[in-house]
C-alpha positions as CSV (number, residue, x, y, z in Angstrom):
1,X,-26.9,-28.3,-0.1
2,X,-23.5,-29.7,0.8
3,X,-24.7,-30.6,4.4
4,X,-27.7,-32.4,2.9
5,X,-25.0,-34.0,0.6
6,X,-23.3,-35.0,3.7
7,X,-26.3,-36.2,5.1
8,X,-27.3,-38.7,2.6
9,X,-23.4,-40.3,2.2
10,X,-24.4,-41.3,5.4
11,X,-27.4,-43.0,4.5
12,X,-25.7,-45.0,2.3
13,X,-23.8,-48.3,2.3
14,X,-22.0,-50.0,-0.4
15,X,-21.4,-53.7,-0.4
16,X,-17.5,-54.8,-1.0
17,X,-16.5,-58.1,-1.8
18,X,-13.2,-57.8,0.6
19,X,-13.1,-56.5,4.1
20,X,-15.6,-53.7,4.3
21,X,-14.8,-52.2,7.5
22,X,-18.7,-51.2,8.2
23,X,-20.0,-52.2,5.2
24,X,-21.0,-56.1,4.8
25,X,-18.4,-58.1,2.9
26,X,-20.3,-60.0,0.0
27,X,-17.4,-62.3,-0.9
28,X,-16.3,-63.0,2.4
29,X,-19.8,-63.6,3.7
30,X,-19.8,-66.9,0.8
31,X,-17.6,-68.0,3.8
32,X,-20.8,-69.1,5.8
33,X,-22.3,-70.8,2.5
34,X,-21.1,-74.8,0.9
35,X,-19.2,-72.5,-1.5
36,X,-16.4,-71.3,0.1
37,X,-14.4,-71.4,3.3
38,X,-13.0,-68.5,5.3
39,X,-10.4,-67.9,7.6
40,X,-8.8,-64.8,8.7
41,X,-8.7,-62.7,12.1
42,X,-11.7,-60.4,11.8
43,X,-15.2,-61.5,10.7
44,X,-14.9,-64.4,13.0
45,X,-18.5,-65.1,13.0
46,X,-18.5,-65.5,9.2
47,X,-15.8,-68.6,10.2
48,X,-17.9,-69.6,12.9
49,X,-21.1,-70.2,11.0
50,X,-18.7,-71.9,8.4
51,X,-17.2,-74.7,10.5
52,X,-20.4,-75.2,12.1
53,X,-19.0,-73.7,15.7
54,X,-21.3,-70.3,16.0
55,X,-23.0,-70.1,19.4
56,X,-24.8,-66.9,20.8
57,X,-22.1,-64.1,22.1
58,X,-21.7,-64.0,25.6
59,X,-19.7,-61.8,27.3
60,X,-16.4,-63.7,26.9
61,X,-17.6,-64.1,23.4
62,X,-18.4,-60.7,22.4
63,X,-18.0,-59.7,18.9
64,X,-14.9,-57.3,17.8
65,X,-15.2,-54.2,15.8
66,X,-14.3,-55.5,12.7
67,X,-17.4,-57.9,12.6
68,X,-19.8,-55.9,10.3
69,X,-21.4,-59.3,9.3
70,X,-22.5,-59.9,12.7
71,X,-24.0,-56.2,13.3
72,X,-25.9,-56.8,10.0
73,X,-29.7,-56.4,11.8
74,X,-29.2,-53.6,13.7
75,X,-26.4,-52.1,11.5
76,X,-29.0,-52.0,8.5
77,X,-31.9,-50.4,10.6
78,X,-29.2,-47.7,11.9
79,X,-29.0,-46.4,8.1
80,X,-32.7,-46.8,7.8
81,X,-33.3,-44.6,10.5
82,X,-31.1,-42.0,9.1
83,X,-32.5,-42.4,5.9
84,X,-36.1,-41.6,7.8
85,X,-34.4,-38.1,9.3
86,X,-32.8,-37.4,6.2
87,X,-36.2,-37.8,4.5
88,X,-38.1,-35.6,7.5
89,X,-35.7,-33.0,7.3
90,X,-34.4,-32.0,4.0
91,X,-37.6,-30.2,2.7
92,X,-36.7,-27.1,5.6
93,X,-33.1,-27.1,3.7
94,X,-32.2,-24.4,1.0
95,X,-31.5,-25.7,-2.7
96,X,-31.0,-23.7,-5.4
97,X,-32.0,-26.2,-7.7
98,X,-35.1,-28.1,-6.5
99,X,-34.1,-31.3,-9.1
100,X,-30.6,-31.5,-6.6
101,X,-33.3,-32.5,-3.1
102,X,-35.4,-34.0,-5.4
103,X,-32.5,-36.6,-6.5
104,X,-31.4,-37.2,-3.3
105,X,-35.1,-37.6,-1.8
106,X,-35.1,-40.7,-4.7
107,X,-31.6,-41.6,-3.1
108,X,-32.7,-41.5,0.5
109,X,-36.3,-43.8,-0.2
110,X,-34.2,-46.1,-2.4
111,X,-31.4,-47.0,-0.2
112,X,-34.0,-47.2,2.6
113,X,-35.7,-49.8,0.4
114,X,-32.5,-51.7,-0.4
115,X,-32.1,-52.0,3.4
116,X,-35.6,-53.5,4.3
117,X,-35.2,-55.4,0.7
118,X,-31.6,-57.3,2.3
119,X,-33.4,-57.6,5.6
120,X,-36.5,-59.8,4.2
121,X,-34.1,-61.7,2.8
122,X,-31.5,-62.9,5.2
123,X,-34.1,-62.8,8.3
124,X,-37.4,-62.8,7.2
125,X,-38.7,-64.9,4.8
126,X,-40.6,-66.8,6.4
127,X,-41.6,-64.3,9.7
128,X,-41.2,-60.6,8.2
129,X,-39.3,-57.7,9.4
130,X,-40.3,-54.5,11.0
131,X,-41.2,-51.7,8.4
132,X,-39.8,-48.9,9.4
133,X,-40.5,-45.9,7.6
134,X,-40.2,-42.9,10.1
135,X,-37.8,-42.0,12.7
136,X,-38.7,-43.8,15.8
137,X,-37.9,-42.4,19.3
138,X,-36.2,-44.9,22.0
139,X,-39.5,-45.9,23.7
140,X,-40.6,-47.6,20.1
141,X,-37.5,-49.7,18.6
142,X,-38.7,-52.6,19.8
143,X,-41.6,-52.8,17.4
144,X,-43.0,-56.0,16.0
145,X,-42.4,-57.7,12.7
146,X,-44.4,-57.0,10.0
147,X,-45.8,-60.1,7.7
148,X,-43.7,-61.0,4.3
149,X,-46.8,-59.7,2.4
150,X,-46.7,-56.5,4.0
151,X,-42.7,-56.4,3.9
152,X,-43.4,-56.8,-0.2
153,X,-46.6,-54.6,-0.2
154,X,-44.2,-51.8,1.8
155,X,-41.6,-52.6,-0.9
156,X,-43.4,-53.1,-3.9
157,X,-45.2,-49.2,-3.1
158,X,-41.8,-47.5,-2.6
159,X,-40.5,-48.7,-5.8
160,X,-43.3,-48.1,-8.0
161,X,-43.8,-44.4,-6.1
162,X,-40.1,-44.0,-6.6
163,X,-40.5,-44.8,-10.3
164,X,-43.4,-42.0,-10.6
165,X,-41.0,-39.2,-10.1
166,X,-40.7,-37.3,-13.3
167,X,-37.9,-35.7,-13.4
168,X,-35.2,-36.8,-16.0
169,X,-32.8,-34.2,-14.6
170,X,-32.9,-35.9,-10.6
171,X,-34.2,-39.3,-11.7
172,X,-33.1,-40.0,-15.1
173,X,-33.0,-44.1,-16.1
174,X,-30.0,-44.4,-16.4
175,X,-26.6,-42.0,-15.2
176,X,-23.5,-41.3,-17.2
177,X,-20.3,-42.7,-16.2
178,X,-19.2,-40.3,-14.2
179,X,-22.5,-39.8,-12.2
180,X,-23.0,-44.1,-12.1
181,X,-23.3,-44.1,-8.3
182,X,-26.1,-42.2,-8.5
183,X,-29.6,-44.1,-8.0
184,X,-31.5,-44.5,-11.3
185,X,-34.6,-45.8,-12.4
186,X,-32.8,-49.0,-13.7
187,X,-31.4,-50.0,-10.3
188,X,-34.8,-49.6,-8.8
189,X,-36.3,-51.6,-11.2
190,X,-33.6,-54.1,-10.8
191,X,-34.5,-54.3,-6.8
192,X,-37.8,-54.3,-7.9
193,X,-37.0,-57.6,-9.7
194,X,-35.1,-59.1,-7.5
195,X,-37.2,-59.0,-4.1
196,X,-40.1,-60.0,-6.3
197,X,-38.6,-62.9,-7.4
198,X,-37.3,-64.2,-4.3
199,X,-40.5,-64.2,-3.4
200,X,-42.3,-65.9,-6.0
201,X,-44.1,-62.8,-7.6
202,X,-43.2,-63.8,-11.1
203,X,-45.5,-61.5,-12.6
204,X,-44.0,-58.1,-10.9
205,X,-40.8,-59.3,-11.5
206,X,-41.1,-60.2,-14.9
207,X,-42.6,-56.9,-15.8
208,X,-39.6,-55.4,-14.1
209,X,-37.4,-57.4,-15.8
210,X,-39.1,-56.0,-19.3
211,X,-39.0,-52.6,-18.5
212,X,-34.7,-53.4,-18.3
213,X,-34.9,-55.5,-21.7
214,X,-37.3,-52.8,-23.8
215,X,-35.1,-49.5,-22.9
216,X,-32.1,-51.3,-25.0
217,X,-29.7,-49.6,-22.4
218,X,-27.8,-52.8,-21.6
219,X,-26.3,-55.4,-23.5
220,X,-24.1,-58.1,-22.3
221,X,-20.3,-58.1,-22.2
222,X,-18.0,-59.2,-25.0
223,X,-14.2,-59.1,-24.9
224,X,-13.9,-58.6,-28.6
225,X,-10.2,-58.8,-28.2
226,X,-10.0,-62.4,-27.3
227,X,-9.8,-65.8,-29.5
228,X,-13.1,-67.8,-30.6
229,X,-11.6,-70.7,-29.2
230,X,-11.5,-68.7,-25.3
231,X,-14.8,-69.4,-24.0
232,X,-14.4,-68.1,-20.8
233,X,-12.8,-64.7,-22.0
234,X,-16.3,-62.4,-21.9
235,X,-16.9,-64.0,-18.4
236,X,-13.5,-63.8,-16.9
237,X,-12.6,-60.3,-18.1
238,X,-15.8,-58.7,-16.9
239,X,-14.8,-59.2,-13.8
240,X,-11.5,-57.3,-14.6
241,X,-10.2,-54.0,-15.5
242,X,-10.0,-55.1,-18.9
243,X,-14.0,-55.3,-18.8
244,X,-14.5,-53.1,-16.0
245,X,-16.5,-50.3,-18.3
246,X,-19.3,-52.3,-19.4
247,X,-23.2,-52.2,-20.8
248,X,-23.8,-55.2,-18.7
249,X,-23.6,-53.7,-15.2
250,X,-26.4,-51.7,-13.7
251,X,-25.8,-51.4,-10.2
252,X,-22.1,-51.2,-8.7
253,X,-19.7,-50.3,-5.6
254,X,-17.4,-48.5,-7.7
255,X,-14.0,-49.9,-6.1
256,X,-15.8,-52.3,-4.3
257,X,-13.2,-55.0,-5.2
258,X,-9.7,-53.2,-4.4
259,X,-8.8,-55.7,-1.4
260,X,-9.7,-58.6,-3.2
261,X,-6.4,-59.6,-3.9
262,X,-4.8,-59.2,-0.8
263,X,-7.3,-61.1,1.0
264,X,-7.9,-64.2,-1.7
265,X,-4.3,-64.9,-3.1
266,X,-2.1,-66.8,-1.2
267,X,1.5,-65.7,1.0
268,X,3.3,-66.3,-2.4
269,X,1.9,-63.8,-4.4
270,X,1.6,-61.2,-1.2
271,X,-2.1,-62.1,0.1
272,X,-3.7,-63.4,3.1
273,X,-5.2,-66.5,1.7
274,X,-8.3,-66.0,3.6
275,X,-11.2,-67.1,0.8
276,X,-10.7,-70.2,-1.2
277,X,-13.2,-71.4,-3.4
278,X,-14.9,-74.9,-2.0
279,X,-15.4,-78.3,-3.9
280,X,-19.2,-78.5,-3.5
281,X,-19.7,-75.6,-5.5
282,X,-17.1,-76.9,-8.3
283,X,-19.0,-79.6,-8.7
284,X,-22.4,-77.7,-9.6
285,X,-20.3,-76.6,-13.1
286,X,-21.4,-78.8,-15.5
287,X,-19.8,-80.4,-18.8
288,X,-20.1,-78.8,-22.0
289,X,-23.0,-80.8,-23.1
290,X,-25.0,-80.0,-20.1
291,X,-24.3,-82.9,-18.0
292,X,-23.9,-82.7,-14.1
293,X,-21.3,-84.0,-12.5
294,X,-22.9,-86.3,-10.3
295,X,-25.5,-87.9,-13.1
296,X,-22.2,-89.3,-14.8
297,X,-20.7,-93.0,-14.3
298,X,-18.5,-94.0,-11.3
299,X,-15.4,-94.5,-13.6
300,X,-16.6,-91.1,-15.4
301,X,-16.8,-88.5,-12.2
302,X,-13.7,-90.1,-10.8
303,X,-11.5,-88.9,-13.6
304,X,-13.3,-85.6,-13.1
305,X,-12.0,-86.2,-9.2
306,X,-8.7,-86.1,-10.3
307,X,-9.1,-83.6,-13.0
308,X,-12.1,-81.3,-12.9
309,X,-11.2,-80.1,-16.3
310,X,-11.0,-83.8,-17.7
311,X,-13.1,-82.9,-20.3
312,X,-14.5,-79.7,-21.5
313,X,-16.8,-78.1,-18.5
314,X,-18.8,-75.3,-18.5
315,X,-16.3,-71.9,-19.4
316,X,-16.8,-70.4,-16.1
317,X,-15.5,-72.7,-14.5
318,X,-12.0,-71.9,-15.8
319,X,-12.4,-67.8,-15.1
320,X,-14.1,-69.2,-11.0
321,X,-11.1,-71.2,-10.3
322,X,-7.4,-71.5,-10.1
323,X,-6.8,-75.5,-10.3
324,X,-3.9,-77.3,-9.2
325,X,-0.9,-77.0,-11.2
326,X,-2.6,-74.0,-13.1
327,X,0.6,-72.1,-14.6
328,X,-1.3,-69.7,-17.2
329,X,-3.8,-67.9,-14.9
330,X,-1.0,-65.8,-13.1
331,X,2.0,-64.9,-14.8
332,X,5.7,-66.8,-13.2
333,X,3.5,-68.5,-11.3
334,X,2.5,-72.5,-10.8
335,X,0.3,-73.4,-8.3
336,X,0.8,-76.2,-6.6
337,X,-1.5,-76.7,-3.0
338,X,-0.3,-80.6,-2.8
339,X,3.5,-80.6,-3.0
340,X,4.6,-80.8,1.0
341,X,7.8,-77.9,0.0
342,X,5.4,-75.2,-1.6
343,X,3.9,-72.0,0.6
344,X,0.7,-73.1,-1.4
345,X,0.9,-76.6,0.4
346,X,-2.7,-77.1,1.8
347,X,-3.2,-76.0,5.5
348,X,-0.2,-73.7,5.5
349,X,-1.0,-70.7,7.2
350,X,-1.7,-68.0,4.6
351,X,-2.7,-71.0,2.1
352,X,-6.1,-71.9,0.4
353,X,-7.5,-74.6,2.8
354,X,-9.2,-76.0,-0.2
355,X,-6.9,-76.4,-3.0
356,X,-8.8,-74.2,-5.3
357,X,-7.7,-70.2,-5.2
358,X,-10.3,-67.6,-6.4
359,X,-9.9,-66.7,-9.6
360,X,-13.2,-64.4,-10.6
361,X,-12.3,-60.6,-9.2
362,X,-8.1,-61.5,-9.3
363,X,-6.4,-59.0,-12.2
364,X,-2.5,-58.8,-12.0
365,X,-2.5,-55.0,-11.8
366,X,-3.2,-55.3,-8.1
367,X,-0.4,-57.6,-7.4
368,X,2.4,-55.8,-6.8
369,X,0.5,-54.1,-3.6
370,X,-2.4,-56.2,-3.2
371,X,-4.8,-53.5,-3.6
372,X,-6.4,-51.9,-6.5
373,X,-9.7,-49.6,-7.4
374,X,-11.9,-52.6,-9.3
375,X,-15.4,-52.1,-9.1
376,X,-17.9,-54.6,-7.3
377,X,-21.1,-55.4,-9.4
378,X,-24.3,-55.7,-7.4
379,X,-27.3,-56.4,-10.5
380,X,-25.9,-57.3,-14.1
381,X,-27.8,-57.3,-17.2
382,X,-27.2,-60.9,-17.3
383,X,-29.1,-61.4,-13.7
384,X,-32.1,-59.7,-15.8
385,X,-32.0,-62.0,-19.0
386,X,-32.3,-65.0,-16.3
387,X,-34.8,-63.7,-14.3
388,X,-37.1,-62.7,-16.9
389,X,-36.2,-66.1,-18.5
390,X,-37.2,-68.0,-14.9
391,X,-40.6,-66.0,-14.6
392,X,-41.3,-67.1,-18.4
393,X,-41.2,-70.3,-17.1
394,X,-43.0,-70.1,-14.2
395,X,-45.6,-68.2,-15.6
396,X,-46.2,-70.6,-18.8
397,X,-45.1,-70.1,-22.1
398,X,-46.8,-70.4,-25.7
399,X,-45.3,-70.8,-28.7
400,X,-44.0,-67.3,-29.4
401,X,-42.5,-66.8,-26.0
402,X,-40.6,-69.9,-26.5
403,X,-38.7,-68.9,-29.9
404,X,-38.1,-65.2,-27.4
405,X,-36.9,-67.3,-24.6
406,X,-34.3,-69.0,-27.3
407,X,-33.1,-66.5,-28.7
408,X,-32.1,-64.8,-24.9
């Protein structure tokens, strides 16, 4: 049993938000997005397709070792294929206790499913991916893609045959704390939401979504510590140690986040300053009474210019984002990206090139090394409430299913 445990850790890989050596690097990647900009000296592709400057690699272009991001496609396919042998081969192995191959059978289909699930995202939503669902042999890797509606048939079929195991002991819905990297019946059901509603299938999503709502297993986080008047306190300290144990998350990389200090926070607090948090998406937070940004008056979003916290903005904003001349986010600490004689002066080398510093993931018990064991959430109760809120809408809504969507 401990081989076929050995097996399927190699089947698996966890998103960080950091550097993730071989795993993809979910923070980072934002890096090639209009919400943040990246710089550092590995995942140079990520900076490439962020300053516009990615061509093909040639051989004086060839992508280093610590460019997981760029490997994604046949990175991905390399654990489905061991996922496939792990599947074809671990009935002929001896267990003692049949629920133990049944759980990791579950394990091995679902992470295979996450794989093709990422994969229709990123690079096939509008030309498919190749299904793979055996081993193949050299002479047939280079197989054809498969259609999006067979890429979510495929999908939709492993979930929902995943979901008919019955067996509380291998598959139960949801896994104590201890056991929480284990794959449960909630994080399928989250996938199962989530592909289907990238996709437009309100109505498998939403019944996914339901399934998460009706068992009354999650709830979303409160810090019941903090102030009334500190809106952003249940946001910000999810993200923390402080919140760290929570009802909230379903599906995590349990110290997914222990770099993110040293790679987000600038030279003078011991980091590499390689994220920093972009203007464009700043600007998508808006006031307290619901107001964007750019559907305000000239003389209005120009004090907001100078300002963005001119006048009361939506709380996240606040636990996103360390602001210039923010001096109560980090302890003996001001930061100050404009003044030409601080290390934070914009375009110094270990600086934020943006004048914003990240402020979601950063907890000051990894400051003194950089580096610290916070967890990395992948689907939050929250993500469900929305979700099932979105396919509501989309679906149409009467009367009754209004005062519901309200009160979520």
């Amino acid at each position: 049993m401990n081989e076929c445990e050995n097996a399927l850790g190699q089947c698996r890989s966890w998103p960080k938000a950091g550097h993730g050596g071989d795993d993809l690097s979910f923070v980072c990647m934002e890096g090639m997005t209009d919400n943040m900009y990246f710089l550092s000296n590995f995942e140079q592709r990520i900076v490439m397709m962020g300053n516009g400057s990615l061509v093909p690699p040639t051989s004086n272009n060839s992508p280093s070792s610590w460019e997981s991001t760029f490997w994604t496609w046949r990175y991905y396919y390399q654990k489905i294929h061991r996922c496939c042998r792990f599947l074809e081969h671990v009935d002929a192995a001896y267990f003692s206790d049949e629920s133990e191959r049944t759980r990791m059978k579950v394990e091995a289909r679902t992470w295979r499913a996450w794989y093709h699930l990422n994969l229709l995202r990123w690079y096939g939503r509008n030309d498919g991916i190749p299904i793979v669902d055996n081993s193949l042999d050299p002479t047939e890797v280079y197989i054809g893609r498969n259609t999006v509606e067979e890429c979510l048939d495929f999908l939709n079929r492993e979930f929902d045959e995943i979901l008919n195991v019955q067996d509380e002991k291998a598959f139960p819905f949801l896994w104590d704390e201890g056991r929480r990297d284990r794959i449960c019946q909630a994080v399928v059901l989250a996938m199962k939401m989530d592909i289907n509603l990238q996709f437009k299938k309100y109505d498998l999503a939403k019944a996914a979504a339901k399934r998460l709502i009706d068992s009354r297993a999650f709830e979303l986080y409160y810090d019941t510590e903090s102030e009334p008047s500190d809106l952003s306190a249940n946001y910000r300290n999810l993200f923390t140690y402080k919140g760290e144990q929570n009802k909230e998350r379903i599906f995590f990389t349990k110290d997914g986040a222990n770099d993110i200090w040293f790679r987000n926070m600038g030279t003078p607090l011991g980091g590499q300053g390689c994220a920093a948090p972009l203007k464009s998406l700043l600007d998508t937070y808006e006031t307290i009474d619901g107001k964007t940004i750019q559907s305000l008056p000239a003389s209005e979003r120009q004090q907001y210019e100078k300002n963005p916290l001119y006048k009361p903005r939506d709380p996240r904003l606040a636990a996103t984002y360390i602001l210039p001349g923010d001096n109560s986010s980090i302890s003996n600490y001001t930061y100050t990206p404009f003044d030409p004689g601080s290390s934070d002066y914009v375009g110094k080398t270990g600086a934020s090139r943006s004048g914003y510093m990240l402020k979601k993931f950063i907890d000051e018990n990894d400051r003194s090394t950089g580096y610290g064991s916070l967890d990395f959430p992948l689907y939050r109760y929250a993500e469900v409430l929305l979700d099932y809120v979105e396919c509501l809408v989309e679906t149409g809504i009467g009367k009754i299913r209004m005062l519901r969507l309200i009160s979520i």
